[in-house]
mmCIF file of the protein (N, C-alpha, C, O) and its ligand, coordinates in Angstrom:
data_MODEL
# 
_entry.id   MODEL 
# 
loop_
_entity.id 
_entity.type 
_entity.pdbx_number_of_molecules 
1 polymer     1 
2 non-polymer 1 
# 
_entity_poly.entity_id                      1 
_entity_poly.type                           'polypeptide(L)' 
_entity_poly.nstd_linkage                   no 
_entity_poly.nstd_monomer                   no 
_entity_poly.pdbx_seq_one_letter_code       
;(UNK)(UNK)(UNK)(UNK)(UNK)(UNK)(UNK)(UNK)(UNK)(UNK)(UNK)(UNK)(UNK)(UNK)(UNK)(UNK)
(UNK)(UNK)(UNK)(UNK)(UNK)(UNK)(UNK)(UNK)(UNK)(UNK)(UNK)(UNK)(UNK)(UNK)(UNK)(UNK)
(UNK)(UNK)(UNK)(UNK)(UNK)(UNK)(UNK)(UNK)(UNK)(UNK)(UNK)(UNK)(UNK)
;
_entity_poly.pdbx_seq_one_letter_code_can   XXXXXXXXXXXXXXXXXXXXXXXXXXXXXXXXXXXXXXXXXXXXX 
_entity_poly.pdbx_strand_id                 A 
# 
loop_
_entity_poly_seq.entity_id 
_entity_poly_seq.num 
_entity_poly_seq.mon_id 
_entity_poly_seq.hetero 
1 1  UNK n 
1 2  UNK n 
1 3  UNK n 
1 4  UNK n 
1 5  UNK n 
1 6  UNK n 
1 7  UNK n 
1 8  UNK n 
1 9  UNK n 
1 10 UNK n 
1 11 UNK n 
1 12 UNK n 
1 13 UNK n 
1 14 UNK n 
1 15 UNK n 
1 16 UNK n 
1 17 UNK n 
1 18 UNK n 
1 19 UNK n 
1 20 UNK n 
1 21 UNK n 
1 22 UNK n 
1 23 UNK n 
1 24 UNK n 
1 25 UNK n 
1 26 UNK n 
1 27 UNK n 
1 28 UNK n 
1 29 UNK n 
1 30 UNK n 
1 31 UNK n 
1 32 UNK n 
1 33 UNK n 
1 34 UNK n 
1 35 UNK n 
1 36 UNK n 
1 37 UNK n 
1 38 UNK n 
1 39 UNK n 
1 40 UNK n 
1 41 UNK n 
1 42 UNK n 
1 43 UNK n 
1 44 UNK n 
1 45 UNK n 
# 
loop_
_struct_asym.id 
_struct_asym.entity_id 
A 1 
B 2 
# 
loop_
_chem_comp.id 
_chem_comp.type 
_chem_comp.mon_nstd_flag 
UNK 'L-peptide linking' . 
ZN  non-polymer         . 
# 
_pdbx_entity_nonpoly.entity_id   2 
_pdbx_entity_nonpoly.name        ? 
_pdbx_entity_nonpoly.comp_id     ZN 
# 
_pdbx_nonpoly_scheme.asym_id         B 
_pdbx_nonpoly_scheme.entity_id       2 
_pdbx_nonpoly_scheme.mon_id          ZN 
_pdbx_nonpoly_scheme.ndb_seq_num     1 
_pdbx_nonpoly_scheme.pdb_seq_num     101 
_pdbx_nonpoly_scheme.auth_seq_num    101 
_pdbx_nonpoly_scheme.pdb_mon_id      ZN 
_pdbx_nonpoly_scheme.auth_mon_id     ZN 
_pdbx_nonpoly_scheme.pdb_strand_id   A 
_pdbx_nonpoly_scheme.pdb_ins_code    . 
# 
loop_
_atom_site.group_PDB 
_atom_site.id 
_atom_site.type_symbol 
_atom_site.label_atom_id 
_atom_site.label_alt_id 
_atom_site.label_comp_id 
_atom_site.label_asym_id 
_atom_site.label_entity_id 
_atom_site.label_seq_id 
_atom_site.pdbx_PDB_ins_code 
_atom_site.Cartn_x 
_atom_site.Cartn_y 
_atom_site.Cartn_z 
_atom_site.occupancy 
_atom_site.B_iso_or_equiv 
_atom_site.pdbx_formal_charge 
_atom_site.auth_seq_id 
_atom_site.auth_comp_id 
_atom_site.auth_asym_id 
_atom_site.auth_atom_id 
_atom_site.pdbx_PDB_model_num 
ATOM   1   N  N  . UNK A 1 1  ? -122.126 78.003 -62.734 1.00 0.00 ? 1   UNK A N  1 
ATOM   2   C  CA . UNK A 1 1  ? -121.802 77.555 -64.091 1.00 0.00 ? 1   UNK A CA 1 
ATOM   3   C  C  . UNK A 1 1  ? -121.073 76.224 -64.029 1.00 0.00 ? 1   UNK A C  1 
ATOM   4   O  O  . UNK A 1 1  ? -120.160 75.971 -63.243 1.00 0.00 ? 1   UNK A O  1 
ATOM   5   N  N  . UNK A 1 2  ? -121.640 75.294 -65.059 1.00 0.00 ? 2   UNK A N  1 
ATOM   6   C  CA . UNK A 1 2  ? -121.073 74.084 -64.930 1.00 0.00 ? 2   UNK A CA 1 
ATOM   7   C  C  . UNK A 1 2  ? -120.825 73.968 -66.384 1.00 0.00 ? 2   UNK A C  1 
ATOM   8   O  O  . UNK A 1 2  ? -121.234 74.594 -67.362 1.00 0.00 ? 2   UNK A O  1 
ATOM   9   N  N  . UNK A 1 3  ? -119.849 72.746 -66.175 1.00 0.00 ? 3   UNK A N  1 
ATOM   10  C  CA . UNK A 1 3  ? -119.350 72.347 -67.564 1.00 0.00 ? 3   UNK A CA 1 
ATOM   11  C  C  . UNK A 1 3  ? -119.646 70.850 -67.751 1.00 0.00 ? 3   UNK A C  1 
ATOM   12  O  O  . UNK A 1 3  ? -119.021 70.089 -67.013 1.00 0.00 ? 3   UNK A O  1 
ATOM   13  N  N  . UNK A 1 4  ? -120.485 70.333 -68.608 1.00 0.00 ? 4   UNK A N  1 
ATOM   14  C  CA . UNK A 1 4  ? -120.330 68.811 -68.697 1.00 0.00 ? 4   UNK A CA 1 
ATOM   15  C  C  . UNK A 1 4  ? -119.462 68.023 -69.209 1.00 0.00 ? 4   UNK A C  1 
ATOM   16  O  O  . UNK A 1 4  ? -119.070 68.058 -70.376 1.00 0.00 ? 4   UNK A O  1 
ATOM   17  N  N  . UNK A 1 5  ? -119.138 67.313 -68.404 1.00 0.00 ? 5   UNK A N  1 
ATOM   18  C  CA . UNK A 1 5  ? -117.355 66.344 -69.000 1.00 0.00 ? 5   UNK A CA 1 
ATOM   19  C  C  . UNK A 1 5  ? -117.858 65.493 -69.855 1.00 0.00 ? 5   UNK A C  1 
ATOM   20  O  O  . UNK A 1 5  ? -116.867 64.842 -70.187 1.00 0.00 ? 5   UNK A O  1 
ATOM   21  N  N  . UNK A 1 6  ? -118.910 65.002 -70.528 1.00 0.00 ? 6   UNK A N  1 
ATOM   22  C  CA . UNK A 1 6  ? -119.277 64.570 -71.528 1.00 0.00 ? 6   UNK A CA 1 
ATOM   23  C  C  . UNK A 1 6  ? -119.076 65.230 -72.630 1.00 0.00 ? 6   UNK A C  1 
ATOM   24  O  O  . UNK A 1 6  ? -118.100 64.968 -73.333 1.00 0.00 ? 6   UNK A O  1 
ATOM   25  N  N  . UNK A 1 7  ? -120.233 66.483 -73.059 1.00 0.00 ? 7   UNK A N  1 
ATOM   26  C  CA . UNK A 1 7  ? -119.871 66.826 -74.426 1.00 0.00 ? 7   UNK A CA 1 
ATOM   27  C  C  . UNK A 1 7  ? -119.458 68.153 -74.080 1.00 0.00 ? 7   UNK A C  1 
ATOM   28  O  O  . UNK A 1 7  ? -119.956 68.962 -74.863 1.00 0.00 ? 7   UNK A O  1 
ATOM   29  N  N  . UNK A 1 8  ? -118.611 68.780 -73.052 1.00 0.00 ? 8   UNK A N  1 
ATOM   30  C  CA . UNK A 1 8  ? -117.690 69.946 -72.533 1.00 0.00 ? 8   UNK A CA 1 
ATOM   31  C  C  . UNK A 1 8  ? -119.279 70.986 -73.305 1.00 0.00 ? 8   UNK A C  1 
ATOM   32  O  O  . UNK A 1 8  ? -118.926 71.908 -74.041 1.00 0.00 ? 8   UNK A O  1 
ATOM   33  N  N  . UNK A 1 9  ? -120.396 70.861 -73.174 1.00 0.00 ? 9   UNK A N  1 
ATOM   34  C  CA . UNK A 1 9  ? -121.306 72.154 -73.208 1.00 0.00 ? 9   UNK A CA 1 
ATOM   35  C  C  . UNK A 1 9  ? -121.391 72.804 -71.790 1.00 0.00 ? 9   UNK A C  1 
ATOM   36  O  O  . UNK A 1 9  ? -121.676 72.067 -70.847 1.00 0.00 ? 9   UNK A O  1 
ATOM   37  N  N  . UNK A 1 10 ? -121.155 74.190 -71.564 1.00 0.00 ? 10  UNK A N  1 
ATOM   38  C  CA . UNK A 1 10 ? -121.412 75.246 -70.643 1.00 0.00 ? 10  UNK A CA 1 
ATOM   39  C  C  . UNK A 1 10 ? -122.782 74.753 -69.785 1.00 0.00 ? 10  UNK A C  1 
ATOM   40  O  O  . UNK A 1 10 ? -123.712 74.179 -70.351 1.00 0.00 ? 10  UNK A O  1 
ATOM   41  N  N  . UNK A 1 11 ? -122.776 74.982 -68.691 1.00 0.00 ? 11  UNK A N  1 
ATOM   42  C  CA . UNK A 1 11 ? -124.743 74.519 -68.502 1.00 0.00 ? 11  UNK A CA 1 
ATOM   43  C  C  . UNK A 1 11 ? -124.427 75.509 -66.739 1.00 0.00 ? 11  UNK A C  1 
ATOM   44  O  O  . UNK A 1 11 ? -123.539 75.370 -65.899 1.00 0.00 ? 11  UNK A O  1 
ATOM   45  N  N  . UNK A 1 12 ? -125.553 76.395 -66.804 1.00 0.00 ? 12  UNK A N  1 
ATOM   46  C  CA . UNK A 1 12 ? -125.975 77.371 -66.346 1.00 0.00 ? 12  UNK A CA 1 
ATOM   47  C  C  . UNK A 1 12 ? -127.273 76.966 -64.933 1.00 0.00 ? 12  UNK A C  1 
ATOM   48  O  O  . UNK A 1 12 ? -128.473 77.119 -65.159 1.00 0.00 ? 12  UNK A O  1 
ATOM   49  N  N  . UNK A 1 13 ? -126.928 76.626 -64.010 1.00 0.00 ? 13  UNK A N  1 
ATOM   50  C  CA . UNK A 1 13 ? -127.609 75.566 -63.043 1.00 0.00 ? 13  UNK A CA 1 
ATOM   51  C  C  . UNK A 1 13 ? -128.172 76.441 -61.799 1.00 0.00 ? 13  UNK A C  1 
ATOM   52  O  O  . UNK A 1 13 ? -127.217 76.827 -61.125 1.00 0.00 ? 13  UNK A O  1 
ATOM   53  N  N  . UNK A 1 14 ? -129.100 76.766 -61.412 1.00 0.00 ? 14  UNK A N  1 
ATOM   54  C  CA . UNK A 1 14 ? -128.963 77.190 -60.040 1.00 0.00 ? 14  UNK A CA 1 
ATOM   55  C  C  . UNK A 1 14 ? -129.346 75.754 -58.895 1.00 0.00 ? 14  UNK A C  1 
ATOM   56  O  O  . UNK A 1 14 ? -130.173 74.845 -58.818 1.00 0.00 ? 14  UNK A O  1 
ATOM   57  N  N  . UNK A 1 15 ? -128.826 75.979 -58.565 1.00 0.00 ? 15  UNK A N  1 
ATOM   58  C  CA . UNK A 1 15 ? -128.650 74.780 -57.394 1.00 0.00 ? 15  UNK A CA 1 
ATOM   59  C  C  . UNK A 1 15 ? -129.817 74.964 -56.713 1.00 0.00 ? 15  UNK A C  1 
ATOM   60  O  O  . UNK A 1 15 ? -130.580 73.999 -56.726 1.00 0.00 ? 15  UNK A O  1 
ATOM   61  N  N  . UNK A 1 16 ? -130.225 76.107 -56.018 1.00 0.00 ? 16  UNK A N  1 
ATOM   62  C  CA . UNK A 1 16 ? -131.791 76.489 -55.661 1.00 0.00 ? 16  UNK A CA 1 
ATOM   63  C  C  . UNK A 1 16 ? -132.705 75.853 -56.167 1.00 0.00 ? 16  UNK A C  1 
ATOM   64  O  O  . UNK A 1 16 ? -133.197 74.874 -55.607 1.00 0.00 ? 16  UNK A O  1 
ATOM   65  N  N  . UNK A 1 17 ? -133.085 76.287 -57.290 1.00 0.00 ? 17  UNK A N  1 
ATOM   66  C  CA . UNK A 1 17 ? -133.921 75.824 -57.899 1.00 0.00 ? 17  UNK A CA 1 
ATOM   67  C  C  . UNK A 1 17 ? -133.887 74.253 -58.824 1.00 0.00 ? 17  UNK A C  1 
ATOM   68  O  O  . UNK A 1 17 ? -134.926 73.677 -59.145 1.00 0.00 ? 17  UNK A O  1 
ATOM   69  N  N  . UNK A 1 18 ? -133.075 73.948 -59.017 1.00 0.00 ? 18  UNK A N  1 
ATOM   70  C  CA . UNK A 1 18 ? -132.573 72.478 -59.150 1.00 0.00 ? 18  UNK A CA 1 
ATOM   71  C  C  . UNK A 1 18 ? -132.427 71.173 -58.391 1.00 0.00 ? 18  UNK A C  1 
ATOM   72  O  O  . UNK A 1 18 ? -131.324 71.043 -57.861 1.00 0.00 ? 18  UNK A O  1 
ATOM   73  N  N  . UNK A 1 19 ? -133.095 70.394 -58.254 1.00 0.00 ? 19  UNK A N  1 
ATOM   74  C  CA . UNK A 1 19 ? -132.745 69.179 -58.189 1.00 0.00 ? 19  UNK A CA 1 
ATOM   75  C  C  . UNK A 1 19 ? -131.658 68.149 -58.492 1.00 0.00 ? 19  UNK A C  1 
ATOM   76  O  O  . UNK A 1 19 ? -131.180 67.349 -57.689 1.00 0.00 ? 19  UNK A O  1 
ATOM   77  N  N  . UNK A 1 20 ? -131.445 68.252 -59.375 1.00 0.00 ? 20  UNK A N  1 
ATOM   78  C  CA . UNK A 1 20 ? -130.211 67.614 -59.873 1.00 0.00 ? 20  UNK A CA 1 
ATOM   79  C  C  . UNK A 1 20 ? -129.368 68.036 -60.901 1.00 0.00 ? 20  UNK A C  1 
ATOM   80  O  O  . UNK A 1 20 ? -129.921 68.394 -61.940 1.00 0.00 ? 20  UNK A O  1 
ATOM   81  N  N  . UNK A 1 21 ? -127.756 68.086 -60.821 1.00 0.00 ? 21  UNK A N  1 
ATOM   82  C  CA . UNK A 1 21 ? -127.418 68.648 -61.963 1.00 0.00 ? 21  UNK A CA 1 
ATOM   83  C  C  . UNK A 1 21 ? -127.080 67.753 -63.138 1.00 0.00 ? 21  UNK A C  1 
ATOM   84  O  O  . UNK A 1 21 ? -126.139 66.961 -63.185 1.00 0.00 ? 21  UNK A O  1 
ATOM   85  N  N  . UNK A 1 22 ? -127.933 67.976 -64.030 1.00 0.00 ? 22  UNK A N  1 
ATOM   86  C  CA . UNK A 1 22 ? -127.999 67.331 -65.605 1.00 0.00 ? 22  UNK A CA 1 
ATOM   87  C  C  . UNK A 1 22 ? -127.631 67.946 -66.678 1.00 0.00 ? 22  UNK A C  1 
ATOM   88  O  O  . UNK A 1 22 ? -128.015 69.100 -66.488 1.00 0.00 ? 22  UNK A O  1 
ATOM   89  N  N  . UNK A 1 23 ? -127.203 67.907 -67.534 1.00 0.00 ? 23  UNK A N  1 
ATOM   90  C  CA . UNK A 1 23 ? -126.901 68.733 -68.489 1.00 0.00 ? 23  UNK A CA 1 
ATOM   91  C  C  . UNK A 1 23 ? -127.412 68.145 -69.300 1.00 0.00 ? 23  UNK A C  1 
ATOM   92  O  O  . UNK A 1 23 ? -127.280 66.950 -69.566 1.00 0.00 ? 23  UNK A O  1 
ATOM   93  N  N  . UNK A 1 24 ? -128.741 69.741 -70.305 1.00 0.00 ? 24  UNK A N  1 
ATOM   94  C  CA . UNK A 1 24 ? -129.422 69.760 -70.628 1.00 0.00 ? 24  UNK A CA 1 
ATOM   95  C  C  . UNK A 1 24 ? -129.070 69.045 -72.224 1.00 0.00 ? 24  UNK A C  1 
ATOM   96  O  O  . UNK A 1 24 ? -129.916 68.617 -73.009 1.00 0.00 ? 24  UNK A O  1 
ATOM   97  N  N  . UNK A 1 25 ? -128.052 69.058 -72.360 1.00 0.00 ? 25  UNK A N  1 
ATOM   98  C  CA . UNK A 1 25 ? -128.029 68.893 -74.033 1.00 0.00 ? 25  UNK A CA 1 
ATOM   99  C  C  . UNK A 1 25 ? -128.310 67.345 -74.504 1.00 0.00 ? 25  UNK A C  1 
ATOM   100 O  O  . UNK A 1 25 ? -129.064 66.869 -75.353 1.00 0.00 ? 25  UNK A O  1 
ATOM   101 N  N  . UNK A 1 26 ? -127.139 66.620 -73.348 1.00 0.00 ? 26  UNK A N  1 
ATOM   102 C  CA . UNK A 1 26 ? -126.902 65.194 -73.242 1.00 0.00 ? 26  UNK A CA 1 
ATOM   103 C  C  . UNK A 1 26 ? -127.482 64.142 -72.475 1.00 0.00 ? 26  UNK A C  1 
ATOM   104 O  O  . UNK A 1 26 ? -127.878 62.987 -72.626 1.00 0.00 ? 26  UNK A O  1 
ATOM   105 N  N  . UNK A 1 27 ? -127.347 65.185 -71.415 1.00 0.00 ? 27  UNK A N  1 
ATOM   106 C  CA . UNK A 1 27 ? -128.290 64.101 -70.043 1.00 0.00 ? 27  UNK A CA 1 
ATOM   107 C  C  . UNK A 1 27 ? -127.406 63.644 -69.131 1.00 0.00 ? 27  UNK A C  1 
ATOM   108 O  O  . UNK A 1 27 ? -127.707 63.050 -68.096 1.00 0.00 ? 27  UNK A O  1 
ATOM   109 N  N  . UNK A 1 28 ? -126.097 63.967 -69.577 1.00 0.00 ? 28  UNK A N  1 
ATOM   110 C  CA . UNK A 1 28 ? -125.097 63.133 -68.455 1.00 0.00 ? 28  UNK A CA 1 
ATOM   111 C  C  . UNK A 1 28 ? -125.196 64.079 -67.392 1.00 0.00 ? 28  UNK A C  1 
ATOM   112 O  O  . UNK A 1 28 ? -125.850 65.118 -67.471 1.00 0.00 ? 28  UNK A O  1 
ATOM   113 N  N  . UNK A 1 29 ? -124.506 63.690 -66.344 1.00 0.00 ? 29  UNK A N  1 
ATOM   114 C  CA . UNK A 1 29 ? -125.139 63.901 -64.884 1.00 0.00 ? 29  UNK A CA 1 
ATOM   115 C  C  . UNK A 1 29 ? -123.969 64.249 -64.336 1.00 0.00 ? 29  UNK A C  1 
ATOM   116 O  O  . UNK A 1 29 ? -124.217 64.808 -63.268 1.00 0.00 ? 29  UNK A O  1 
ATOM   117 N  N  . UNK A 1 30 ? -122.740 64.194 -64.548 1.00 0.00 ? 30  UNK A N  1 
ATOM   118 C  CA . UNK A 1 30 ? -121.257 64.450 -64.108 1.00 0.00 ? 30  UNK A CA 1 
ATOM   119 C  C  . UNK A 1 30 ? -121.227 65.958 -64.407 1.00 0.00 ? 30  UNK A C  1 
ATOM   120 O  O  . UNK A 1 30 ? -121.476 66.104 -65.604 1.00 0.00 ? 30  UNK A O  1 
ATOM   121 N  N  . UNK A 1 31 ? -121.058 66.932 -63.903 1.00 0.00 ? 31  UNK A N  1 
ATOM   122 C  CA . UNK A 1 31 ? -120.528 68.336 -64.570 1.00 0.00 ? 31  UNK A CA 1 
ATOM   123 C  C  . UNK A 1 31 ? -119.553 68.829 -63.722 1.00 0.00 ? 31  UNK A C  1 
ATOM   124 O  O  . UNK A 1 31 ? -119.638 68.852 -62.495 1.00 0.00 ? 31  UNK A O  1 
ATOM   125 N  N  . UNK A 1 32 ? -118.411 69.312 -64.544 1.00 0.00 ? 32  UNK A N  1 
ATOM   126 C  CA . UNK A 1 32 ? -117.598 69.929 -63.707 1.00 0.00 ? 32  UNK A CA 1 
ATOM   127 C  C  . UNK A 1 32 ? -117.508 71.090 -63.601 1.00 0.00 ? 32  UNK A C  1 
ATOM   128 O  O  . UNK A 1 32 ? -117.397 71.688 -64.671 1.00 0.00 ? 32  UNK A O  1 
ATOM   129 N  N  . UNK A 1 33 ? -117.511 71.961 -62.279 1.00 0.00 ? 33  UNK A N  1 
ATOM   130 C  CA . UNK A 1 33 ? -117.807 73.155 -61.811 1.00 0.00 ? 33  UNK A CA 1 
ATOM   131 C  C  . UNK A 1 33 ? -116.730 74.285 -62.475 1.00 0.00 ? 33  UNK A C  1 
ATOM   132 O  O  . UNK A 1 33 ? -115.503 74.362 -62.540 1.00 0.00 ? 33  UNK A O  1 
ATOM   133 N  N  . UNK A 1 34 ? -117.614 74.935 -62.829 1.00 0.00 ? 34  UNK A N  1 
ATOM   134 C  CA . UNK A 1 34 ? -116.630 76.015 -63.360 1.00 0.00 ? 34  UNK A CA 1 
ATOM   135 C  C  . UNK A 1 34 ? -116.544 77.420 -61.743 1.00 0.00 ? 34  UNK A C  1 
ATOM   136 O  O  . UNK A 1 34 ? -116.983 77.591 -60.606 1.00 0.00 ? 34  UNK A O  1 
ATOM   137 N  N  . UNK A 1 35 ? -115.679 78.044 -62.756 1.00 0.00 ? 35  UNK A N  1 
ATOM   138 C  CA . UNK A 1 35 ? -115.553 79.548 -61.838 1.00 0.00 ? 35  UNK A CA 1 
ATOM   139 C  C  . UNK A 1 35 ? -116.400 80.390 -62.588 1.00 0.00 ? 35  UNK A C  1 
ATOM   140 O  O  . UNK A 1 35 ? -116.649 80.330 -63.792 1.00 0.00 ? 35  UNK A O  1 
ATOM   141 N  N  . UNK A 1 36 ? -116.913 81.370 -61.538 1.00 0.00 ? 36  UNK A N  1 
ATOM   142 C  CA . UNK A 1 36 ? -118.105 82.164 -62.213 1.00 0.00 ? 36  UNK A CA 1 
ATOM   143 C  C  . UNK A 1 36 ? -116.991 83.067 -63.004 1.00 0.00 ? 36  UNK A C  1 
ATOM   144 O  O  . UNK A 1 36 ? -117.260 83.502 -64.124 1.00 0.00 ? 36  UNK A O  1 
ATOM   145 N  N  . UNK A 1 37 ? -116.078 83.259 -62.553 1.00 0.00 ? 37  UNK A N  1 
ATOM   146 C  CA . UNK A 1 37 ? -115.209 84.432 -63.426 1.00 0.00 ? 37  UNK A CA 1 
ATOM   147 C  C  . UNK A 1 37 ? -114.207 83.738 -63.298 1.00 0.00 ? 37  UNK A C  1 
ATOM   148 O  O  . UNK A 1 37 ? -113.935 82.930 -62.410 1.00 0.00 ? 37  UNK A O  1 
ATOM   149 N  N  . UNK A 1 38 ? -113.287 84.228 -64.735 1.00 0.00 ? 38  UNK A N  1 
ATOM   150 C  CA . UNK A 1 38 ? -111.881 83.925 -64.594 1.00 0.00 ? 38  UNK A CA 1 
ATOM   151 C  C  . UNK A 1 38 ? -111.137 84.962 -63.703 1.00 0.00 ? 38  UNK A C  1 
ATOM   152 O  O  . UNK A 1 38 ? -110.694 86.057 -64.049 1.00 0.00 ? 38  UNK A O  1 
ATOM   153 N  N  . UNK A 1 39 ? -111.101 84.372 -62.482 1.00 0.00 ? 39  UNK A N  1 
ATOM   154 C  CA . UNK A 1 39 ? -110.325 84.999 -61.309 1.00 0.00 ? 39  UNK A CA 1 
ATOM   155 C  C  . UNK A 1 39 ? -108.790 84.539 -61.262 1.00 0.00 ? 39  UNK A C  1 
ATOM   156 O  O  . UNK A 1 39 ? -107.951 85.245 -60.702 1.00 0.00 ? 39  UNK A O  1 
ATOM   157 N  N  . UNK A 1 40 ? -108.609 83.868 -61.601 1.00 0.00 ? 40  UNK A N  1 
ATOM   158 C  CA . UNK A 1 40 ? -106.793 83.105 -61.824 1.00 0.00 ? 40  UNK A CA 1 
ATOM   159 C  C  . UNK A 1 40 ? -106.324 83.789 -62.423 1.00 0.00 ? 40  UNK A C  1 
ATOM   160 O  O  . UNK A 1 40 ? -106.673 83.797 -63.603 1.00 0.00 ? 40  UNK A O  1 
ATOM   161 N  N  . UNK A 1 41 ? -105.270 84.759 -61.977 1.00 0.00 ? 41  UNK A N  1 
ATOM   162 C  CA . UNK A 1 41 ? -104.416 85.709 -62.086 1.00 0.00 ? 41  UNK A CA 1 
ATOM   163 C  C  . UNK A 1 41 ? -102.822 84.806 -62.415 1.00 0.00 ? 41  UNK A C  1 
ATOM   164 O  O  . UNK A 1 41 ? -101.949 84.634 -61.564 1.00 0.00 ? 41  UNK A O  1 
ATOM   165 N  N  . UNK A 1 42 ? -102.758 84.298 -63.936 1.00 0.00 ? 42  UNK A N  1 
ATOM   166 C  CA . UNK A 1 42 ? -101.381 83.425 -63.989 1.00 0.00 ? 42  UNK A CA 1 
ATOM   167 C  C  . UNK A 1 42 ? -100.333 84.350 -64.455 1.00 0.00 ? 42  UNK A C  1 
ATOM   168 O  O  . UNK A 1 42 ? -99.365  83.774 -64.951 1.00 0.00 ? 42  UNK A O  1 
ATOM   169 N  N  . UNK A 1 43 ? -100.276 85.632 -64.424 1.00 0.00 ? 43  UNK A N  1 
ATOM   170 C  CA . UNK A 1 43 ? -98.721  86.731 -64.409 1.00 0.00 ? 43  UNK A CA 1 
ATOM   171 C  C  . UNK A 1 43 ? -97.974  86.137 -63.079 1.00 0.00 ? 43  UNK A C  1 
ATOM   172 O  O  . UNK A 1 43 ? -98.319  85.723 -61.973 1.00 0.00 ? 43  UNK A O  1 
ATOM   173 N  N  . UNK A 1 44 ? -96.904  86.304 -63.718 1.00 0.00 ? 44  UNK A N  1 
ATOM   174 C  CA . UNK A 1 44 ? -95.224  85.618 -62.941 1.00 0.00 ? 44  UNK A CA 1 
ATOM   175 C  C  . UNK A 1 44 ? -95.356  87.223 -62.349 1.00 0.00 ? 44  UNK A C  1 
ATOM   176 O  O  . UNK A 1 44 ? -95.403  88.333 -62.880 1.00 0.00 ? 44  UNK A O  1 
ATOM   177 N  N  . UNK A 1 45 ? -95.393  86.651 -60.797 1.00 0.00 ? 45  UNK A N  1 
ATOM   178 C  CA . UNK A 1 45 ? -94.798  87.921 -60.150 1.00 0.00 ? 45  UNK A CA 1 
ATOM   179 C  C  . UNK A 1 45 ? -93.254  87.891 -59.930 1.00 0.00 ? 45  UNK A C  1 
ATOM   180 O  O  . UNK A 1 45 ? -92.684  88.856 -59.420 1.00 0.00 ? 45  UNK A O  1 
HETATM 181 ZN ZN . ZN  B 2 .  ? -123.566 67.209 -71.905 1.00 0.00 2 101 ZN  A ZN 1 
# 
């Protein structure tokens, strides 16, 4: 799962099967990688 730092749309990529990562909405080509899950556990131990 990627996020495009252009217009912050979600974009769903398999790298496998992809060539390049573009995001489909805009076209910009920068995406920043998300986490497949929110795994960041921010409780104060
Ligand atoms: Zn975009």
């Amino acid at each position: 799962m990627y996020k495009c730092t252009n217009c912050g749309k979600k974009v769903n990529i398999d790298l496998k099967s992809a060539k390049k990562i573009i995001c489909p909405y805009c076209g910009y080509r920068i995406l920043e990688k998300l986490r497949p899950k929110v795994a960041i556990d921010v409780k104060a131990v």
